[in-house]
VOTOR-916042 format. One record per residue: z, x, y of N, C-alpha, C in turn; residue in three letters. Coordinates in steps of 0.1 Angstrom, whole numbers, plus 5000, padded with zeros to 4 digits. Last residue first. Layout:
# VOTOR-916042
ZXYZXYZXYAla;...
//
This chain:
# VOTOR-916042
236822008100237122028118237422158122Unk;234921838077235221998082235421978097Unk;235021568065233921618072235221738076Unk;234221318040234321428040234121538049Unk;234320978030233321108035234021198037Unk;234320658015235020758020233720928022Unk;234420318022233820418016234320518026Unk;236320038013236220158020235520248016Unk;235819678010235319808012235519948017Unk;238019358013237219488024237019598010Unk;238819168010238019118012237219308020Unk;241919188001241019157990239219117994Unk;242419228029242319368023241519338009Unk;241619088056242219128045241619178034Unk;242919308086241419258083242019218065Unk;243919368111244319288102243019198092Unk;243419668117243019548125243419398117Unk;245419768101245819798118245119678126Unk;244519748077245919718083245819688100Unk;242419878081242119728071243519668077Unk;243120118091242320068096242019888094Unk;245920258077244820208077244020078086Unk;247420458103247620338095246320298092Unk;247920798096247520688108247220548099Unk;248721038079249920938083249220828093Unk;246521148082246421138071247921008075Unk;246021238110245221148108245321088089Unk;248121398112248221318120247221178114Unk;247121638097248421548095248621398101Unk;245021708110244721668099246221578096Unk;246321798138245521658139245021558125Unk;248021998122248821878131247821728133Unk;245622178120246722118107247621998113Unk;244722208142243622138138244722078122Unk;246722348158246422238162245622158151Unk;247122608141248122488139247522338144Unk;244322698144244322628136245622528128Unk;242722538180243922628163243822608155Unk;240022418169241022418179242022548174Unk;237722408151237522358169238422408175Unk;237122708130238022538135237322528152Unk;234522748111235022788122236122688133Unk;235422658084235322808086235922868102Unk;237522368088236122428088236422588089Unk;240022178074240122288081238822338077Unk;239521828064239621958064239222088076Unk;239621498060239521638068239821718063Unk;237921198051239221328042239121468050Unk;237620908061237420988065238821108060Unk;236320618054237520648055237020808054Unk;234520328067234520438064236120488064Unk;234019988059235120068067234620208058Unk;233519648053232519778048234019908059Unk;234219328041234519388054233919578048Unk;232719048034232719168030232919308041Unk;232318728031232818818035232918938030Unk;232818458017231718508013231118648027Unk;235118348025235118428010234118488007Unk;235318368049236018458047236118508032Unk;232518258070233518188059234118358053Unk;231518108100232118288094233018178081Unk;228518048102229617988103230118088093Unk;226018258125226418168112227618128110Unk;226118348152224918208143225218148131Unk;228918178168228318328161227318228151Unk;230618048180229118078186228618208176Unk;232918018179232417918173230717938175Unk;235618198164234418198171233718108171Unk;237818268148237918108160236718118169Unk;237118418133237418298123237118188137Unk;236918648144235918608137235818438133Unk;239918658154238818658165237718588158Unk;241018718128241318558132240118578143Unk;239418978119239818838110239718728115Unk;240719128134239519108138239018958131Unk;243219148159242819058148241619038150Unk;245019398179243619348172243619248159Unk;246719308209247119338188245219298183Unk;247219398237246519318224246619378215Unk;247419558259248319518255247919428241Unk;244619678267245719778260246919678257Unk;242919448254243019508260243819588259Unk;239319438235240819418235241119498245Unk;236019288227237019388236238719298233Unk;234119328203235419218200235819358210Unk;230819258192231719378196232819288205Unk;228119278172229319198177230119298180Unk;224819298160225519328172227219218171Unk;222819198134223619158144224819258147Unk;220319158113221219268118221719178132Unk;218119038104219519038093220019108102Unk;215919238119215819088112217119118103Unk;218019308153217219328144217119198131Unk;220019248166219519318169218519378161Unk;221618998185220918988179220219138181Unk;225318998194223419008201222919038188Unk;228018868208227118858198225718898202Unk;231318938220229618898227229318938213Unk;234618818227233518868215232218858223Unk;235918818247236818868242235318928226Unk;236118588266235918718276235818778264Unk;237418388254236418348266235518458267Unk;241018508270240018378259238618368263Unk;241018828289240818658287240118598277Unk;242319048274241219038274241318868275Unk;245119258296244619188282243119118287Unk;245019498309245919448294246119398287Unk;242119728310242819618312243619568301Unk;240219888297241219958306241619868319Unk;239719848269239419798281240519888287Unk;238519908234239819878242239819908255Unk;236319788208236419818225238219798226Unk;235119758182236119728184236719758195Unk;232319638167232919748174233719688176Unk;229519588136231219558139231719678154Unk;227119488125227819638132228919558135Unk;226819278097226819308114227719418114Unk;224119118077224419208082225119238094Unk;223318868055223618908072224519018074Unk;223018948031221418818040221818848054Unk;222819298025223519138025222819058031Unk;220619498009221519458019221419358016Unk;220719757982220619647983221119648000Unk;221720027972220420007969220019877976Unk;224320117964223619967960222319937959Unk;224120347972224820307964224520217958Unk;223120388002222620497988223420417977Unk;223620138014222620138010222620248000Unk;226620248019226420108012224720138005Unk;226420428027226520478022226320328008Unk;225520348057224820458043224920458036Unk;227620168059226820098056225520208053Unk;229520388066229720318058228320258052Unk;228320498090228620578075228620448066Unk;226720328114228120338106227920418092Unk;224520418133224520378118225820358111Unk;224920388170224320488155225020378146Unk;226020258188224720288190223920388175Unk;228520158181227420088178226020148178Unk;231220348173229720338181228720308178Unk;232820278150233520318166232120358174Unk;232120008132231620148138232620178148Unk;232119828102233019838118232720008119Unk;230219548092230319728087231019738099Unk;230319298072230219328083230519518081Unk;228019108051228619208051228419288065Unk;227918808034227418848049228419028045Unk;225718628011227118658022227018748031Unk;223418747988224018627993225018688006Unk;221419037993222618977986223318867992Unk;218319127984218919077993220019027989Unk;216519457981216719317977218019277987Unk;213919538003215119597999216019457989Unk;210519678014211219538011212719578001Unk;210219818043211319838032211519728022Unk;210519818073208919868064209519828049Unk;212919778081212519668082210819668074Unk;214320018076214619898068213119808068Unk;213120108101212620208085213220098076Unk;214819978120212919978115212320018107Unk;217420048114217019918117215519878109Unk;217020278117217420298109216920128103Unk;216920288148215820408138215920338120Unk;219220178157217420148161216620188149Unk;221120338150221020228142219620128145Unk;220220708147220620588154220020468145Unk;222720838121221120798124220920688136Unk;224821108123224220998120223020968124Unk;225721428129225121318110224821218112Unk;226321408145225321518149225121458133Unk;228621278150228021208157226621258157Unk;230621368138230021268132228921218138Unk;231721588157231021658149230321498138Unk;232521408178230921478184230521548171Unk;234321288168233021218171232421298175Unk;235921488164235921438154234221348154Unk;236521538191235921658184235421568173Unk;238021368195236521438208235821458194Unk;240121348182239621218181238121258184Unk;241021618188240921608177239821468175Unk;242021548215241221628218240521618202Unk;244221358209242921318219241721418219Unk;245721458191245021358188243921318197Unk;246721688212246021698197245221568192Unk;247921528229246621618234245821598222Unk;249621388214248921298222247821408223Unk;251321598206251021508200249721448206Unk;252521698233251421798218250421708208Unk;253821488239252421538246251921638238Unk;255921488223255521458223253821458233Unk;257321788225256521768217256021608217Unk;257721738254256821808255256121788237Unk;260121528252258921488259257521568256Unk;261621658237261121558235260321528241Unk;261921838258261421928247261421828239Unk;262921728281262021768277261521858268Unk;265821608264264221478271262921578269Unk;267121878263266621788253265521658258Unk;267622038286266322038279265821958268Unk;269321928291267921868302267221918295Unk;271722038289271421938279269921888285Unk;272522258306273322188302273322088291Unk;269922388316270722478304272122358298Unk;269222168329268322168316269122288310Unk;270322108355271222078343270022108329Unk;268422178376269322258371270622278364Unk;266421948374266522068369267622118368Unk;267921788390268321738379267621878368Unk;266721868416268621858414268721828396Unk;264221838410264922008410266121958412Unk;264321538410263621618398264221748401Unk;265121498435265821458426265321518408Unk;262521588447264321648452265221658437Unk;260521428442260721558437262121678443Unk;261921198455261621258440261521348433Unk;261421278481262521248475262521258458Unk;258621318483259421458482260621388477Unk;257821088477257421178465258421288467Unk;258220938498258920908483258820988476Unk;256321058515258321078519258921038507Unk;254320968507254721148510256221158513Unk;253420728508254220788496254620918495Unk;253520698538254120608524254220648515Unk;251520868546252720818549253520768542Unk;249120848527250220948524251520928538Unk;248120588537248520578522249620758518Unk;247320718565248420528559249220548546Unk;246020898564246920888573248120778566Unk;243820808541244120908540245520938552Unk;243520438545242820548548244220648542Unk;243520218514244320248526243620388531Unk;241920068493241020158503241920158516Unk;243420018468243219968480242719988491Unk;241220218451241820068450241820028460Unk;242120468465240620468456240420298456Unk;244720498477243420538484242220498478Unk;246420338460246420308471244920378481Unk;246120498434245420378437245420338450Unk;246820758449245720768441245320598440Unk;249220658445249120738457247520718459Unk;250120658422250420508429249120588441Unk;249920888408249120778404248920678410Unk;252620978425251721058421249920938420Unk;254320828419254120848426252820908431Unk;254520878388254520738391253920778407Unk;255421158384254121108381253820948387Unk;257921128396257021208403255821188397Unk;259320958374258920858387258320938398Unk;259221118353258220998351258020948370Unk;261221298365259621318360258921208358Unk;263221098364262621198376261421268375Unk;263621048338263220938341262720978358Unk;264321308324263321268323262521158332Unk;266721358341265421448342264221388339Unk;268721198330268421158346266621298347Unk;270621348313270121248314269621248331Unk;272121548302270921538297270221428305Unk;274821528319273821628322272221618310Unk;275521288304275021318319274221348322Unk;276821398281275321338280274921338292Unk;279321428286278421578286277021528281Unk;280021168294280021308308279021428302Unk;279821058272279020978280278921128291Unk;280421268242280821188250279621118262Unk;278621398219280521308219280821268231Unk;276921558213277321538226278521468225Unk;275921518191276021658193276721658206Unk;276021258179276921338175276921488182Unk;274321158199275621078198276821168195Unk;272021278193272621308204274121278205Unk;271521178168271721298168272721308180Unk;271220878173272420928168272421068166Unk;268820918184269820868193271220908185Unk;266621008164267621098178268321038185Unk;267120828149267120918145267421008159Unk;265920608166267220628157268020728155Unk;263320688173263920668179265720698179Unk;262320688146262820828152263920788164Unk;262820398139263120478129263020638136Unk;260520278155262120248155263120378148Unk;258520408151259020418163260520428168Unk;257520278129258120458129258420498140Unk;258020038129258820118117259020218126Unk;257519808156257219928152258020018141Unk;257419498166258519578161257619708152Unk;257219248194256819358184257719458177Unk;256319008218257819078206257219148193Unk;254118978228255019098233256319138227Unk;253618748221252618878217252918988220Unk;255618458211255318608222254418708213Unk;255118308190254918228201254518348215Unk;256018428167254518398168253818298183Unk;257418738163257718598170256018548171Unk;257018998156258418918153258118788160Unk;254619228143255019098157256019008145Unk;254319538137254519448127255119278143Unk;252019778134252519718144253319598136Unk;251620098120251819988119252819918129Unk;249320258140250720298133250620128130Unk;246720538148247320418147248720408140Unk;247920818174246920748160248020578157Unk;247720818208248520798194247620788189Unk;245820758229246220898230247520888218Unk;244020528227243320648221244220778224Unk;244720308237244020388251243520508243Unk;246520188217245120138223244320238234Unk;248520368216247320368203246120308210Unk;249620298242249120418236248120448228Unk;250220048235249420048246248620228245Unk;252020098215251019998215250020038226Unk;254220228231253620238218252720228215Unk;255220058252254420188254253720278242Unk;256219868233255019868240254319968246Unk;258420008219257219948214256119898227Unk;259620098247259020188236257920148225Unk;260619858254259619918258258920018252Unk;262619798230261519688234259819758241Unk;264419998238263519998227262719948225Unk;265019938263264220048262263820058252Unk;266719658259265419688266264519788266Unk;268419788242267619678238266319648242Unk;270219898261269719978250268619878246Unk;271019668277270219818278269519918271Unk;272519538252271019438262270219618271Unk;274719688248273119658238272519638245Unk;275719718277274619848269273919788261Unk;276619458273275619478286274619608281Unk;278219468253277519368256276119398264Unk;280119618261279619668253278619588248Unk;281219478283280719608292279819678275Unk;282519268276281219268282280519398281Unk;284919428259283719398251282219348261Unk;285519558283285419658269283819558266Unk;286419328291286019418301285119538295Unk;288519268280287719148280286419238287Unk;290219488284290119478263288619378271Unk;291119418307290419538303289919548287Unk;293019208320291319198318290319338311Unk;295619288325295319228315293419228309Unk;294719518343295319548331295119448317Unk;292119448364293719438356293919448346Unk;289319728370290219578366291319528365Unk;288919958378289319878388289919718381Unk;289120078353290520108359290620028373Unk;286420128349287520018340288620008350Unk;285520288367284820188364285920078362Unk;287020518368287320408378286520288374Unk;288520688351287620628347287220518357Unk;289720908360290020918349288420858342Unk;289920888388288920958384288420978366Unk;292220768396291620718388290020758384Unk;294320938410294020938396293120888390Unk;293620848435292520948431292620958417Unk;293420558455294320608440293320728430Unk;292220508474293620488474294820548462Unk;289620608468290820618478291820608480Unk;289220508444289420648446290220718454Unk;288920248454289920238446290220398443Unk;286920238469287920248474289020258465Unk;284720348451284920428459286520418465Unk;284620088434285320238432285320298435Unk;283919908454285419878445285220028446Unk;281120068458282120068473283420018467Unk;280120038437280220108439281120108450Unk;279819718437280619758426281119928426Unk;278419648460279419608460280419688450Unk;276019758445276219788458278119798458Unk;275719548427275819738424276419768434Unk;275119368437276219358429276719518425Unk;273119318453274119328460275219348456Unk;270819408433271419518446272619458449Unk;271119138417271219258409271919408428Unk;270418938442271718958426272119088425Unk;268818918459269718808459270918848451Unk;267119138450267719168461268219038466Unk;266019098422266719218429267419238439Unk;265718898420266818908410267419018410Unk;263118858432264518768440265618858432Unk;261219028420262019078434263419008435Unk;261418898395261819068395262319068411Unk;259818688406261318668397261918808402Unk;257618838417258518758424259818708418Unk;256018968397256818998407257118888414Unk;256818848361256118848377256618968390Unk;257718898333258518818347257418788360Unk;255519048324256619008315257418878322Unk;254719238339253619158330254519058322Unk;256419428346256219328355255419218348Unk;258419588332258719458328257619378337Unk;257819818349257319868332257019688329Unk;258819808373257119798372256919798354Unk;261719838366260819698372259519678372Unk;262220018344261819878342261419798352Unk;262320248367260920188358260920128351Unk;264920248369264520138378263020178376Unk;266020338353266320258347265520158359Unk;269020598370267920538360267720368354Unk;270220588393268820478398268120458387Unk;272320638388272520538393271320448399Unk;271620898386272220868374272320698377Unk;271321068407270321008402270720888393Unk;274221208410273521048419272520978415Unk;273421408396274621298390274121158400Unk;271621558411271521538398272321388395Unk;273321558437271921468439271421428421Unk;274821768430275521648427274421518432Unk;273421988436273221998426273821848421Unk;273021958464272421958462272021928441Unk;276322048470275321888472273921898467Unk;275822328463277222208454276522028459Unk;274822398479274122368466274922288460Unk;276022248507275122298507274522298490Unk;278022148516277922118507277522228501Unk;277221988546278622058542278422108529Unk;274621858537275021968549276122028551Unk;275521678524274321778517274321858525Unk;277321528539277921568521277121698521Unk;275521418559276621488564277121568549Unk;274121208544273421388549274621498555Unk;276321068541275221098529274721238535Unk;276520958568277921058559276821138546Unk;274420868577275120978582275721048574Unk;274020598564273720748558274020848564Unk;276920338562275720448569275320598567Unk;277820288539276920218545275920308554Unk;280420428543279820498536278220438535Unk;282520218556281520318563280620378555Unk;283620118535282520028538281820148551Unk;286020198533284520258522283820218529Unk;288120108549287520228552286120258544Unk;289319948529288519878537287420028541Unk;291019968503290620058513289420048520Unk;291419728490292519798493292019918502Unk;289219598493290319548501291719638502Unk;287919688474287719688484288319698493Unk;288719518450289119678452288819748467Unk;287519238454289319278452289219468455Unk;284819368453285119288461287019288463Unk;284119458423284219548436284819508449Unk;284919268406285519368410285819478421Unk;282519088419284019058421285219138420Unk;280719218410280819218422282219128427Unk;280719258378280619408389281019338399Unk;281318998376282019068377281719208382Unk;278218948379279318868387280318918383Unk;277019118359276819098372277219088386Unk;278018948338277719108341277919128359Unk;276518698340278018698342278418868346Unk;273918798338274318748350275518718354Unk;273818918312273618988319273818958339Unk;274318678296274918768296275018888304Unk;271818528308273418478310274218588309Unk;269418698295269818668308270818638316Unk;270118748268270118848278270618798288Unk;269918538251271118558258271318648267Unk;267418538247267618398250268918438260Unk;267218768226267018798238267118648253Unk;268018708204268618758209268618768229Unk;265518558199266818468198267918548205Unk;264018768201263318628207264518508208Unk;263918988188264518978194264718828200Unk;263319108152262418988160264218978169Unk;264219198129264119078130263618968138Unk;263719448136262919468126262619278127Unk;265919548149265019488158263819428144Unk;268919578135267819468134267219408143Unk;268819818132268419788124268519648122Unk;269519908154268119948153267919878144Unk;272119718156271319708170269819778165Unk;273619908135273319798141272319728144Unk;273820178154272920138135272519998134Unk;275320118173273520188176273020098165Unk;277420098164277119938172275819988168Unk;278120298149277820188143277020028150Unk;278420468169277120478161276820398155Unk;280620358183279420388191277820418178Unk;282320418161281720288165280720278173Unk;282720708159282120608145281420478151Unk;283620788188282220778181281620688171Unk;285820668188284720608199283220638193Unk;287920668170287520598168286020578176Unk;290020918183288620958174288020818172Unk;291220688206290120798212289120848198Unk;293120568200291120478199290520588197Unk;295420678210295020628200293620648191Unk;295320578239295120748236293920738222Unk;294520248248295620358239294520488235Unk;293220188268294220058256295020158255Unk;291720408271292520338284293620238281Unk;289720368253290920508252291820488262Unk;288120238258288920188246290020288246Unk;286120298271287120248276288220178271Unk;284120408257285220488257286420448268Unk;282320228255283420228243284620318243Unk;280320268275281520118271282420118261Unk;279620518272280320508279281220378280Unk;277820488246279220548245280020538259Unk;276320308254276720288245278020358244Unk;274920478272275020378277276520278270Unk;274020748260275020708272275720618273Unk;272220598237273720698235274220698246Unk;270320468250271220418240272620488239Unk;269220658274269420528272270620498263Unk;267920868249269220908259270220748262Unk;265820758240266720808231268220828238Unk;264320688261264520568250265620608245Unk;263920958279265120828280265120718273Unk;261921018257263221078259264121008263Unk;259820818261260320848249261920948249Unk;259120898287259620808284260620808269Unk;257621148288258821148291259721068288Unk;255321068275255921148266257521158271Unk;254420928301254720828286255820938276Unk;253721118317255020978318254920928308Unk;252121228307253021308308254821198312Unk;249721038303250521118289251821198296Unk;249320998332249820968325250320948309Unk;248321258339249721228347250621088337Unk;246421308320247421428319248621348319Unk;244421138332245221098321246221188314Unk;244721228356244721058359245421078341Unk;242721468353244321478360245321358361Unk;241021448338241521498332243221488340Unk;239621098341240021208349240821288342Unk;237020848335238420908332238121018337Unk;236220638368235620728355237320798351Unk;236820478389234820438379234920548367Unk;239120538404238320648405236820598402Unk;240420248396240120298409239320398415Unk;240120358372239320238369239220238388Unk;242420528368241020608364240020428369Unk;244620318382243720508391242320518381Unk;244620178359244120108371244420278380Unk;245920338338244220258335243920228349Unk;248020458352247020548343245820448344Unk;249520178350249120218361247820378359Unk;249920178322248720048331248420138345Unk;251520358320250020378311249320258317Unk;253920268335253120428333251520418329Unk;253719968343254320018335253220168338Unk;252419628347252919698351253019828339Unk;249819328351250919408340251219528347Unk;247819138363249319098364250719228355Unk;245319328364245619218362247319158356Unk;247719578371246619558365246419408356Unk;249519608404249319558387248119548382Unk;251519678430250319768419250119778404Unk;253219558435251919538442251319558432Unk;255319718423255319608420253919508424Unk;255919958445255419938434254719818423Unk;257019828470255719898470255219848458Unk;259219668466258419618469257119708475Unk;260319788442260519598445259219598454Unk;259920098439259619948434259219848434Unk;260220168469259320268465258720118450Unk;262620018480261320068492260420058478Unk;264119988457264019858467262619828477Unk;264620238446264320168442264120008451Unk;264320458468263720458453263420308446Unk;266120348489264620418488263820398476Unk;268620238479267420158488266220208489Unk;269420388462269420298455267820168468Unk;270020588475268820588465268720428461Unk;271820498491270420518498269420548487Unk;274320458475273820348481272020338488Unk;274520768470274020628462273520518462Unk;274820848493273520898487273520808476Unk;277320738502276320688509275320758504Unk;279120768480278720658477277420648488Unk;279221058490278621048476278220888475Unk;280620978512279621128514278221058499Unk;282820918502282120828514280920898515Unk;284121148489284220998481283020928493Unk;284321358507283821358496283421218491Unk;286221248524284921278531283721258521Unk;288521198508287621058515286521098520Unk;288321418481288821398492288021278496Unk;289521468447288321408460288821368469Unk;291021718431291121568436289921568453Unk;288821968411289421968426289921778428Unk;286321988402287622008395288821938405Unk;284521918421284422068414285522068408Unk;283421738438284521748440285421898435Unk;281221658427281321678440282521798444Unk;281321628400280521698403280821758418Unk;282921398403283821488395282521568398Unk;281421178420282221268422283121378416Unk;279421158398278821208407279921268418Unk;280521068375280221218373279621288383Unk;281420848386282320938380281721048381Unk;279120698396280220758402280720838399Unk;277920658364277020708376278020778388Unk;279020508344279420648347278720748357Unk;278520248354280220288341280220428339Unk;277120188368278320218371279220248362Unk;274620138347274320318357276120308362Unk;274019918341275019978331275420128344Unk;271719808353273219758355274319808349Unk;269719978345270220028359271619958362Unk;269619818323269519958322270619988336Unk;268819548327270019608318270519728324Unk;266719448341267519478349268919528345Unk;264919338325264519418338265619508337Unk;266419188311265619268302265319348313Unk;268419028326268419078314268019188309Unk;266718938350268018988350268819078336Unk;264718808340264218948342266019008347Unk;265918558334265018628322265318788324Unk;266118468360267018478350266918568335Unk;263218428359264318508374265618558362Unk;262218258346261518428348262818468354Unk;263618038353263818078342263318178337Unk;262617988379264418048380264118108364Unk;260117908376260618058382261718098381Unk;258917848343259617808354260417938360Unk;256317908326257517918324258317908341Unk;253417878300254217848321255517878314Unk;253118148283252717998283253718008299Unk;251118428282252218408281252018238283Unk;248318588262248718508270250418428269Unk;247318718239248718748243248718658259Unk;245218648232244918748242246318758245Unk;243818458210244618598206244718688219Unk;241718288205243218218208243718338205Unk;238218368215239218358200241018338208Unk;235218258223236718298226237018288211Unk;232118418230232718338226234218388226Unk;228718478242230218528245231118418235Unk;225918668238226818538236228218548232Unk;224818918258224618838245225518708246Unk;225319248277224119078274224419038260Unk;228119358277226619398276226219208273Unk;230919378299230319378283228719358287Unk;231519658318231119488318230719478303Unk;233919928309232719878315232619788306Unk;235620088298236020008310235119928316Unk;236720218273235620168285236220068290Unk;237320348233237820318244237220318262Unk;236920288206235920288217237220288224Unk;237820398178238120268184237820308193Unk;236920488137237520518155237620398166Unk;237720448110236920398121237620428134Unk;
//
């Protein structure tokens, strides 16, 4: 059964609620605030343990860093850090929610819903940010992970073969037991992540003091002055500078999660002033002591405090790493629901959050390339250069889509609305050609993750087209079919048998196939649809309409939004307006199941059309996916040539 995907008002009939829309319960602002410090705000708090280093060992060329150099580099960090993420984020981006949710594929739903119709260019932009995402899931972990462990080599030489095995063992770890549900883990994000915090900024604060002089690096002069002395040598170290803003599409990805207003305070009371700070410690500590190019992150501590330093700092990556996997399952989810994945099994760890989810085959590649990378790279410096491309592509599509709601949405005129994002976008697209020219260095890995993942997504979206317009020239409309019943005296079977269409307006297969077989219909009969809105969730209330559409025949169609888990089962069960009272033993769930094959004349390639058959043979049953149960369902099966 296929899954509708619209945007449009539900149709005339009787509405009723079901207790399943992922609604969050109240939660007090410090304790959002605090929250989003954690899970917001991991990623980008890790960016100093090798964002500097590689941005002056890039600068610098081998060469000890001179003060021009060191003040040059902290003032493009310091300015991305205000443009990109504080301007373009905190407080542009963050505006721009779909009913309260954020992230690549919400913002995708609210442009095509600001346009009234889908767009080949609206949902390219966003398959193209989702596919990218998937690459910094994988990068994320390995960086983040090996750069806190290789401060183990600073104890003693020693450690050094030790960094990998353990770096892979924290990973193994850490994937294997999201399976358990974060909801306990994730309690300690926030503290753990706020003590974090408070040490970046106290470190930075003592190191300071030994070369007051950084604190010029404040003003961007020096910053343009680096890219004007420089010339490609600066231009190509804008790559390594990036490095210090990935991680800032968790603020719009997390907004449905915190608010914006937790997210803002936690940005610019805490989280900025502590980076900030943490960057100007090692700028001056460069200053005064160039050896410490070695590692300046660690090396601004004391001696005694570095083992204690190790383990936060290996603390802070999980919770980083933690977050992007978290998101991956939702960008997961939200995927399947918009119709650009096949289904997958979704499995929810916590019965209180509708947002703690845990995905097998998500988790499980995910894995799978993080520890590839781990081993083919060995360190955090020659992962670098892999990193920072993808999340530059996602935030030139981001811009892109924002630009588009601001004129369609907000009805800013054409003068106002490209003011505002015409200066973000070229910076973006700066930082996307600086980060180009590490794809012979390892840039091609994100995108050649990225790209077969949009193979994916086309295939199934174009395959899904095709699949309904070739079912769609076999069926009967369900009008036609309705009234030729109704001439028919047919015998009648106690209980109710629901049939689930992906388009109401024709016959479900199934329920053909019911009638050539049995010969019989059930006393109540209902078309079943299953809508996914191009909203994130479907208010209580908002969620089933019921219409009467013939004698024994009923209409029901159950919208979800892209963040909802379909339960058709429990929706059915907490209805209280459906004419008959749903009992589950005298139930009969009907579902077509569908055996492809390669036709004479294919629709597509014919690798494409073997990839969609594959695709559709690995997609999770339908009885699964909507949680329908399984001692109570029917599959009849067909046979159709693509």
């Amino acid at each position: 059964m296929a899954m509708n995907e619209t945007a449009t008002a539900p149709t005339p009939g009787t509405e009723c609620s079901s207790s399943i829309s992922g609604e969050h319960p109240h939660t007090s602002f410090w304790t959002l605030t605090i929250g989003s410090i954690g899970v917001v705000y991991g990623d980008i708090g890790t960016s100093p343990l090798y964002a500097l280093k590689e941005s002056i060992v890039a600068a610098s060329a081998g060469k000890p860093a001179t003060t021009p150099i060191i003040l040059g580099v902290l003032s493009l960090i310091i300015w991305a850090l205000v443009i990109v993420v504080t301007v373009k984020y905190v407080l542009l981006l963050l505006r721009a929610d779909n009913n309260g949710e954020g992230g690549t594929l919400t913002l995708m739903a609210l442009a095509q819903k600001a346009i009234g119709k889908q767009t080949t260019l609206v949902v390219t932009l966003g398959m193209i940010g989702a596919a990218l995402f998937y690459g910094d899931a994988m990068l994320t972990p390995a960086i983040s992970v090996l750069s806190a462990i290789e401060g183990v080599k600073l104890i003693t030489p020693a450690l050094d073969p030790y960094v990998v095995p353990v770096t892979l063992a924290i990973i193994i770890c850490l994937f294997a037991a999201q399976s358990r549900g974060t909801a306990k883990v994730g309690a300690l994000f926030g503290p753990v992540t706020l003590v974090w915090f408070v040490v970046l900024a106290l470190l930075g604060l003592i190191n300071i003091a030994k070369a007051p002089e950084v604190l010029a690096s404040v003003n961007p002069l020096y910053g343009a002055e680096f890219l004007l002395d420089h010339g490609m040598i600066g231009f190509a170290v804008l790559g390594a500078v990036f490095l210090a803003v990935t991680g800032a599409e968790a603020l719009y990805a997390d907004l449905g999660h915190f608010g914006r207003k937790p997210i803002q305070t936690a940005w610019l009371f805490l989280v900025f002033p502590a980076l900030v700070i943490n960057y100007l410690g090692q700028g001056a500590l460069l200053i005064s002591t160039p050896d410490a190019i070695e590692n300046p992150f660690y090396l601004m501590a004391p001696e005694w405090a570095l083992a204690p330093m190790i383990l936060l700092a290996a603390a802070a990556t999980i919770i980083a790493s933690q977050a992007v996997i978290t998101g991956a399952y939702s960008l997961t989810r939200q995927a399947i629901q918009l119709g650009l994945l096949p289904r997958m099994a979704i499995r929810h760890t916590s019965e209180a959050q509708s947002g703690q989810i845990y995905i097998p085959r998500i988790n499980m590649l995910i894995l799978v390339g993080v520890i590839a990378l781990v081993l083919v790279f060995r360190s955090s410096s020659a992962l670098a250069a892999a990193y920072g491309i993808a999340v530059s592509g996602t935030m030139v599509v981001t811009a892109i889509m924002a630009f588009v709601v601001m004129r369609k949405l907000w009805k800013w005129n054409l003068f106002a609305a490209t003011l505002v994002i015409a200066p973000l976008l070229i910076i973006d697209l700066i930082f996307l050609a600086s980060n180009s020219m590490k794809i012979h260095e390892g840039g091609y890995i994100p995108l050649a993750i990225g790209f077969a993942v949009m193979i994916v997504m086309i295939t199934w979206r174009r395959g899904s087209a095709i699949l309904f317009e070739k079912t769609r020239r076999t069926e009967v409309p369900l009008s036609t079919l309705i009234e030729s019943l109704a001439r028919k005296d047919r015998p009648r079977i106690d209980g109710t048998a629901i049939f689930l269409t992906g388009d109401p307006q024709y016959a479900p297969t199934a329920l053909l196939h019911s009638l050539k077989h049995y010969k019989a219909l059930h006393q109540r009969n209902v078309i079943l649809s299953v809508n996914t809105l191009n909203v994130p969730r479907v208010p209580a209330g908002q969620q089933i309409t019921v219409e009467p559409i013939g004698e024994g025949f009923i209409a029901v169609r159950i919208d979800y939004g892209f963040y909802d888990t379909p339960q058709v089962a429990r929706a059915l069960a907490t209805c209280r307006k459906l004419p008959w009272k749903f009992d589950i033993m005298s139930t009969s769930f009907f579902l077509s199941r569908r055996l492809l094959k390669i036709g004479e004349r294919p629709s597509m390639p014919r690798w494409q059309d073997r990839l969609f058959i594959l695709l559709s043979s690995t997609s999770e049953r339908a009885v699964e996916f909507f949680h329908i149960p399984t001692d109570r369902s029917v599959e009849l099966g067909t046979q159709i040539s693509i």
